[in-house]
N, C-alpha and C positions, 0 to 999 in steps of 0.2 A: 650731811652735817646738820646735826641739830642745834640750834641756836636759844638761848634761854635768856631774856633777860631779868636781871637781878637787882636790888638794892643794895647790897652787901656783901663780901665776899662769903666763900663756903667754909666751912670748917678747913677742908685741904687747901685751899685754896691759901686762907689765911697761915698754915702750917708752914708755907711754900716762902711766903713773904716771909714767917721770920727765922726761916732756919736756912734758904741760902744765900751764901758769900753774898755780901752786899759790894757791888761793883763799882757804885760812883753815881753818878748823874742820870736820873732816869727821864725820860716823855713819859704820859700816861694819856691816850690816846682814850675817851670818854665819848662815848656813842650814847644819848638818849630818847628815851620814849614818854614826851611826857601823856598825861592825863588827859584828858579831854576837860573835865573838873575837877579843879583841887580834893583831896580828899584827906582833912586832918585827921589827925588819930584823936586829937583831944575832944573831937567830935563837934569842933565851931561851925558854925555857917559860915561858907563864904559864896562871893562870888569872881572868884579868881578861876582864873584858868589853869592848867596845870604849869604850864609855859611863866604864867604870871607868878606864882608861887617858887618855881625854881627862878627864876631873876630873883627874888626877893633875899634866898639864899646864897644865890653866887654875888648877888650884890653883898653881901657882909662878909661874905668870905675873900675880898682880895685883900682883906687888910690880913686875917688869919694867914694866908698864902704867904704875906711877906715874911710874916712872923719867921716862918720855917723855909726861908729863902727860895720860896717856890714861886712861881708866875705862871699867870695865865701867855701862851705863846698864839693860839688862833682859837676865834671862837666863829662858827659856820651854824647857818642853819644850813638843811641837808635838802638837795632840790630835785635831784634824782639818781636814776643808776645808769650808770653807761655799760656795766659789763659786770655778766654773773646773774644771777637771780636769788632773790629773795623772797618770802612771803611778806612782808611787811618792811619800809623801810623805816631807818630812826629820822626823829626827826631836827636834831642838832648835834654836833659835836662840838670837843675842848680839847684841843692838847696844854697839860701842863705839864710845865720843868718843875722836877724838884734835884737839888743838890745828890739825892742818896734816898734808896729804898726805907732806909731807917727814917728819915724827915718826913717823907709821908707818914711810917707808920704813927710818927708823933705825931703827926696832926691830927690824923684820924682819930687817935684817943684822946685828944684835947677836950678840955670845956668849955672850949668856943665853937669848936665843929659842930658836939655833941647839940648845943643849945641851940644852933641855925639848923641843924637837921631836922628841924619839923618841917622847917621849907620846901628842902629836897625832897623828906618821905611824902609829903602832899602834892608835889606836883610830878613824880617822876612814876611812869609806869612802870619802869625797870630799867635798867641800862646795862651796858657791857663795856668795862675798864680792861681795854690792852697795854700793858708793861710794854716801852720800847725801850731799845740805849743806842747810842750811836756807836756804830765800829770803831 
């Protein structure tokens, strides 16, 4: 199994989210890896850590969250593995509730997300977002 992590989704990826049946209430179960050092795009210095830069992020994003009646449900740093192997593990997770596939997608293209994602892209080395729903 090969394992990739991302900042964003993929073209299909994204295809997937808006063309099927939207079912209700989703989990999105948020696996990350951050940086070691922030690393902006706009090319600032800092001295934040990667970890530090994404709080900065999720710190403005719970108001965004409510917006689109989403919540944050647990958030974990990640401390080991009990079972399976991996090359690397991540080093925090987030499950959020959102209402419906579509509430995410509008978040995501918001102009609040948009303008706090410098946060996330500077401190996150990549992540992997799994889609759950409950039976």
């Amino acid at each position: 199994m090969d394992v990739i992590n991302q900042l964003y989704p993929s073209d299909k990826q994204l295809a997937r989210l808006n063309t099927e049946p939207d079912t209700g209430e989703i989990h999105l179960l948020n696996l990350f890896k951050f940086r070691e050092q922030a690393e902006y795009s706009d090319g600032r210095t800092t001295n934040l850590s990667g970890k530090e830069a994404y709080e900065i992020y999720s710190k403005s994003m719970v108001e965004v969250l409510n917006k689109y009646s989403a919540e944050v449900v647990f958030f974990s740093d990640i401390t080991g593995l009990i079972i399976g192997e991996v090359d690397e593990l991540w080093d925090a997770f987030v499950i959020v509730k959102y209402p419906s596939r579509q509430a995410l997608l509008d978040m995501v293209n918001s102009d609040e997300f948009k303008a706090f994602s410098i946060h996330r892209e500077a401190g996150l080395e990549g992540q992997l977002n799994i889609e759950t729903s409950i039976p």
